[in-house]
C-alpha positions in Angstrom: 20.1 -6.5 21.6 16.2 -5.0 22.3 15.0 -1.7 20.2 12.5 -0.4 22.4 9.3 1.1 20.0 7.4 4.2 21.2 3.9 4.5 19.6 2.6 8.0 19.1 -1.2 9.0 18.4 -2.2 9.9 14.9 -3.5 13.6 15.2 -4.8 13.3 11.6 -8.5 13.2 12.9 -8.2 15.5 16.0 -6.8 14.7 19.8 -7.6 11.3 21.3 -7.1 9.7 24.7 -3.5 10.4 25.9 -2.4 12.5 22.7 0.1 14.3 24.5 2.1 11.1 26.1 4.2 8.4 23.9 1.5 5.4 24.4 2.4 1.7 24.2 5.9 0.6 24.2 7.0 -2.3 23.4 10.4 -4.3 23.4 11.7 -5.5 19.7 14.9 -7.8 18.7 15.9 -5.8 15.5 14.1 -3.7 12.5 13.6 -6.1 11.1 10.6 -7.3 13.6 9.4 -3.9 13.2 5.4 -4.0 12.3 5.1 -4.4 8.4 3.4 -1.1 8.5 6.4 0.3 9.3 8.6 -1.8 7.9 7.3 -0.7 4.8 9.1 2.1 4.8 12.5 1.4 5.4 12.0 -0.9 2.3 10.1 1.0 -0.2 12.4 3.8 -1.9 11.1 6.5 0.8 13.3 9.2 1.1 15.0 9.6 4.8 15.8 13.0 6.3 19.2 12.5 8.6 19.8 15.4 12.0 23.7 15.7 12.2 25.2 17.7 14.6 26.8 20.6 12.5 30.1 22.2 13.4 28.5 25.1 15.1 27.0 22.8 17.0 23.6 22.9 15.4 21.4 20.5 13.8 21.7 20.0 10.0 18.9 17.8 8.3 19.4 17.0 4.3 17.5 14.2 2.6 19.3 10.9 2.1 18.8 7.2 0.8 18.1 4.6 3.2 19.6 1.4 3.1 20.1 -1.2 6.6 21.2 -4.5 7.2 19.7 -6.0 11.0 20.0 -3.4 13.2 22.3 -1.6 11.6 21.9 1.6 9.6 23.9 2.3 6.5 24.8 5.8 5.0 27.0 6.0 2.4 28.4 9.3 1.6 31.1 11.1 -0.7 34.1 12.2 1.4 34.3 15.4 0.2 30.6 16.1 1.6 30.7 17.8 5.4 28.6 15.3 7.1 31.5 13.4 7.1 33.4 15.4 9.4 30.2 16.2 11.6 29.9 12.5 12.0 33.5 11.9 13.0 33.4 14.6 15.0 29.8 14.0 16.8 28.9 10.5 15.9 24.8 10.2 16.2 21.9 10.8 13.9 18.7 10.1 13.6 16.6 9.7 10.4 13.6 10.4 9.7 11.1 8.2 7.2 7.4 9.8 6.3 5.2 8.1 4.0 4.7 10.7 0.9 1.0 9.6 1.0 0.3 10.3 4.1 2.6 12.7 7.0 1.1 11.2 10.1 2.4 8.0 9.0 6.3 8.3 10.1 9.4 6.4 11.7 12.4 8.2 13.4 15.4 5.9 14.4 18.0 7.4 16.7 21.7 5.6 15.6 25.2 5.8 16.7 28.1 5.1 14.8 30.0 1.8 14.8 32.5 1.9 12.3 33.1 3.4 8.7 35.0 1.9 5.6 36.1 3.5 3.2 35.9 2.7 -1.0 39.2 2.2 -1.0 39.9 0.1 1.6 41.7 -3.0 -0.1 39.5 -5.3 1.7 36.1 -4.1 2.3 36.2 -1.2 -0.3 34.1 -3.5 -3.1 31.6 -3.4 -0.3 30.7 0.4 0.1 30.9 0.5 -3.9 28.4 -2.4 -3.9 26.1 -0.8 -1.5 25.7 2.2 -3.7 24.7 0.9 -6.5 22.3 -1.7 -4.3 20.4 1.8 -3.4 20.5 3.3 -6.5 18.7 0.7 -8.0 16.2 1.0 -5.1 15.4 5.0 -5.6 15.7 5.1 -9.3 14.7 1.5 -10.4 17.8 1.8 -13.5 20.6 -0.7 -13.5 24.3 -0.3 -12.0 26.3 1.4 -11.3 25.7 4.6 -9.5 25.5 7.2 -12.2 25.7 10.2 -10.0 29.5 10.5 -9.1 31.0 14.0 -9.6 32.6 14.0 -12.9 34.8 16.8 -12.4 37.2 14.7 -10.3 37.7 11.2 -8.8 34.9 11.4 -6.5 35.3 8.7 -3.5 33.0 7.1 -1.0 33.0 6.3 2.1 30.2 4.0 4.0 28.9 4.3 7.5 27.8 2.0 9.8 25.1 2.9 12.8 23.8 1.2 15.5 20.3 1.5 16.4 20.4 2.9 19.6 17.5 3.6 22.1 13.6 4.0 22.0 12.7 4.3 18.6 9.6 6.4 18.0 6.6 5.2 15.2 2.7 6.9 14.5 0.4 4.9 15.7 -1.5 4.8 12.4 -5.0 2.7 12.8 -5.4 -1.1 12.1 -8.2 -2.5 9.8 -10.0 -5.3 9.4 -11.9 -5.4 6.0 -14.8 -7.6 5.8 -14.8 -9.2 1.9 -12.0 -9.7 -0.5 -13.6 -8.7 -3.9 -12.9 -5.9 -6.1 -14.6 -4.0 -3.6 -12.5 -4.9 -0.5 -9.2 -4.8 -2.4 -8.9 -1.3 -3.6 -9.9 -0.3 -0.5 -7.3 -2.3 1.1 -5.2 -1.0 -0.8 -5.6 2.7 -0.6 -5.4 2.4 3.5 -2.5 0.6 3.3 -0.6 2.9 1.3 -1.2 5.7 3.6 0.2 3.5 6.5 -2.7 2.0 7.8 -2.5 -2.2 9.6 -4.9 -3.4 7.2 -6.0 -7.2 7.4 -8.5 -8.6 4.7 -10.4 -11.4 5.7 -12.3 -13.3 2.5 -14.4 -16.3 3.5 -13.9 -18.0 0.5 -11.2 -20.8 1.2 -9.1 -20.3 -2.3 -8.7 -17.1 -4.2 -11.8 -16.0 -5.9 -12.5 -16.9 -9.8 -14.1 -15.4 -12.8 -17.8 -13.9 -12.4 -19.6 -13.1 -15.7 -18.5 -12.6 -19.2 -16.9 -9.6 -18.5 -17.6 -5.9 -16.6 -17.9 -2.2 -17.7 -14.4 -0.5 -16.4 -14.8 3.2 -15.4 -12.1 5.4 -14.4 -12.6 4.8 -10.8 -12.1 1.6 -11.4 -9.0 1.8 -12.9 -7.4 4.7 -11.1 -5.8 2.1 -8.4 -4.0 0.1 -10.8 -2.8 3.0 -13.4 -1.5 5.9 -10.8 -0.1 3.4 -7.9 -0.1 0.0 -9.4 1.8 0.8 -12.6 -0.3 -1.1 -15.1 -1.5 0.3 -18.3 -5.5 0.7 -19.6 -4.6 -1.6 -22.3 -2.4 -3.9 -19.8 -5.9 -5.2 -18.3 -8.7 -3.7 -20.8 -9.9 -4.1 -24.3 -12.0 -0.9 -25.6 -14.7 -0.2 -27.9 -15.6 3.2 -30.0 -19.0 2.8 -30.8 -22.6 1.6 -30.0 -24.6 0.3 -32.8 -28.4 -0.8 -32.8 -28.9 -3.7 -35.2 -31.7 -4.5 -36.9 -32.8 -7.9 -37.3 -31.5 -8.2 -40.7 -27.9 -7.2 -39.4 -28.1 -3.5 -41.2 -27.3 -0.7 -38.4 -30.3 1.0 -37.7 -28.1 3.6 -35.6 -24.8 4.2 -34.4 -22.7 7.1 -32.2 -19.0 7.6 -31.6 -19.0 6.3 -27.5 -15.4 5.0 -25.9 -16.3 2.0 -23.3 -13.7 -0.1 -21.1 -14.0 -3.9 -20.8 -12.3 -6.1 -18.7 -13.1 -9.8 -17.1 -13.7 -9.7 -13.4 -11.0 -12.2 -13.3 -8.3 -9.8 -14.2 -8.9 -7.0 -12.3 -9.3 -8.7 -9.3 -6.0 -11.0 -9.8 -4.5 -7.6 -10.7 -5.4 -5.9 -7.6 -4.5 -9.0 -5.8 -1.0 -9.0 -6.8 0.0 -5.5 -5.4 -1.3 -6.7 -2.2 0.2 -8.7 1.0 -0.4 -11.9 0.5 0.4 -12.6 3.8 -2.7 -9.7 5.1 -5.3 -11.1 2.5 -7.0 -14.2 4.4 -8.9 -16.8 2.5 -11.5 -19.3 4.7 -11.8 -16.6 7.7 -15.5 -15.5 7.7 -16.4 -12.6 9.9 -19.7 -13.6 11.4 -20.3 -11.1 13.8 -18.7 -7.8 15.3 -19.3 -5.2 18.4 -17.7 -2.5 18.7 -16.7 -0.2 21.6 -16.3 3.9 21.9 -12.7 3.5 19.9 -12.2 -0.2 18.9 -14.2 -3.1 17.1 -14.6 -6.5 17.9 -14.4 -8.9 15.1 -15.8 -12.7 15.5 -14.8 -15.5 13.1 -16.7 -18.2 12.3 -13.5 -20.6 13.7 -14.5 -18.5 17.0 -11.3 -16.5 16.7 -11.6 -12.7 17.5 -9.5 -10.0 16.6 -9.6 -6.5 17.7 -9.2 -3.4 15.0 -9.5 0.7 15.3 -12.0 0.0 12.5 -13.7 -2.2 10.0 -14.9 -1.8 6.5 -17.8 -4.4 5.5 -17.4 -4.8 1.9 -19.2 -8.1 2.2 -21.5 -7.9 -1.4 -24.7 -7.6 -2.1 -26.2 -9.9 0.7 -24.0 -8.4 3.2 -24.3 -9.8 7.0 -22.8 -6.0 8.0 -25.7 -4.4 6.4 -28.7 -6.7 7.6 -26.8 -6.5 10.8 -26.6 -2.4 10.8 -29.7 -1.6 8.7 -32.2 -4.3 9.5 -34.7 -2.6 7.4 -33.0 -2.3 4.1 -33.9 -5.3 1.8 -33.0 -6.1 -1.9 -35.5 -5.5 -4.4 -36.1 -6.2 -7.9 -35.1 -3.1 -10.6 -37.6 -3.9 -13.0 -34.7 -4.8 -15.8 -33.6 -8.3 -17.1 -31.3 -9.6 -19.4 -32.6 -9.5 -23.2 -32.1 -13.0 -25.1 -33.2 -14.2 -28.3 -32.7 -17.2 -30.4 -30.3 -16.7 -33.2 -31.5 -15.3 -36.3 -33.9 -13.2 -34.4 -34.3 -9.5 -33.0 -37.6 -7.6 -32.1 -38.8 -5.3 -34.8 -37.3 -2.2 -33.7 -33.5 -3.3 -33.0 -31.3 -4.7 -29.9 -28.7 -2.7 -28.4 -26.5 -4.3 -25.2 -28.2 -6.4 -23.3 -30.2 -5.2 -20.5 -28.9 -6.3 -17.3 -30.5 -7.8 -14.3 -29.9 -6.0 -11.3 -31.0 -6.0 -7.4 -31.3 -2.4 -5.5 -31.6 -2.2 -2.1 -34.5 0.4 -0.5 
């Protein structure tokens, strides 16, 4: 069997290049080769919209759950509901899945249907009862069984099976390539694949990156990845403090205010962020060396000579980034004028120590 995959253009950012024809094709063996971009969304819990021919002949769209095994579409329904009928009667539909981050990231599939068993069939009826409560653990995250059966009567199921039929029609959302797998690179990952994006990271660093420093100041931004999308907690990565005191050198408090900070190790943010992302798109020992790019693509060059082509790159590369000496030759890093304070134990200048002054390098 060969699904045939029509790309569209993403309008999000006005008309490009053959915006009014279905671009590249391209031939597939089942879903589930589909590009992990979309793939994503017949996995995640993303609510489907199904097109049923109605009985007066008209298209009816409801939401639905998704659920599929192979190349084959399943729709489980109660029999009293009138898309049963529709579907006897007129067997085709065709579901629609949009990313609730981002509309112009979207997949329809156009099915036909195979077969249908019903809940009590003495043989397969375990089966449709199975499914449902396989899906509603997927949309609601809570344990079997299905707790949304009409109570008013003995509400039966039946399941449907549907083929995946014809070309199947996608966004064409852009790929990245980001240049630099810190904190930096990862959030940023992140966010662009959420909204559908093709996003590769590659990280020069041959094993996952370790610990830097004794820890790191954690502002909101910082956190606002991990707590709205990620589903960690402030306290699940962070330890807080609700003052700052200046010492003197006798240990009395010379002064002190009520001011809330966030701490956190660079370690485990960045193993936190890590672990919400593809492994299999984060690439350690695959330094980006060089790049061109042309009116809509970019050229990226490894430093194995491999080259891969994106719709756009993000160079998150650090403070002595290659992108930046490469784009803005006459930026260079200079000194802040501020160093870290140290003194031998025991001992504090005259008039107190607060934090420690950091070192820092600006670029002008």
């Amino acid at each position: 069997m060969s699904i045939t995959v029509a790309k569209f253009k993403d309008v999000a950012d006005g008309t490009q290049p053959g915006q009014f024809t279905i671009g590249e094709r391209e031939g597939i063996a089942s879903l589930a080769d589909l590009d992990p971009v979309y793939r994503r969304l017949l996995d995640d819990p993303v609510t489907a919209v199904i097109a049923v021919t109605g009985a007066d002949g008209l298209p009816n769209l409801t939401p639905v759950w998704f659920d599929y095994e192979g190349n084959t579409v399943l729709l489980n329904l109660a029999t009293h509901r009138k898309k049963v009928p529709w579907l006897r009667r007129a067997p085709h539909a065709t579901f629609l899945l949009m990313n609730p981050e981002n509309a112009y990231h979207w997949l329809s599939i156009k099915t036909t249907v195979s077969r249908e068993v019903s809940e009590d069939d003495p043989v397969e009826g375990a089966r449709v009862t199975e499914q449902l409560d396989r899906i509603w653990v997927k949309y609601t995250g809570n344990e079997p069984p299905y707790a949304l059966r009409d109570p008013s009567f003995d509400e039966r199921r039946v399941l449907f099976e549907l083929d995946v039929k014809g070309p199947q029609l996608v966004s064409g959302m852009p790929s990245v390539v980001i240049m630099g797998g810190s904190l930096g690179g990862l959030t940023t990952a992140l966010v662009l694949r959420d909204a559908g994006c093709d996003v590769r990271v590659f990280e020069r660093s041959s094993s996952a990156l370790r610990a830097r420093g004794a820890g790191i100041a954690v502002l909101d931004a910082t956190l606002r990845y991990l707590t709205e999308r990620g589903g960690h907690r402030p306290e699940d990565v962070c330890s807080a403090t609700d003052w700052i005191r200046f010492v003197r050198a006798d240990g009395s408090i010379q002064h002190e205010q009520r001011h809330r900070y966030r701490f956190s190790s660079w370690n485990t943010m960045y193993r936190s962020l890590l672990g919400l992302f593809d492994r299999d798109r984060y690439l350690l020992g695959r330094e980006v060396v060089s790049f061109d790019s042309t009116d809509d693509m970019v050229s990226v060059t490894l430093a194995d000579g491999f080259r891969v082509q994106a719709d756009l790159l993000v160079c998150a590369d650090g403070i002595s980034s290659m992108a930046r000496a490469r784009l803005m030759p006459d930026v260079e890093p200079s000194y802040s004028g501020a160093g870290p304070a140290h003194d031998r134990p025991g001992r504090a200048p005259a008039g107190g120590v607060a934090a420690a002054r950091r070192g820092a390098r600006r670029c002008r």
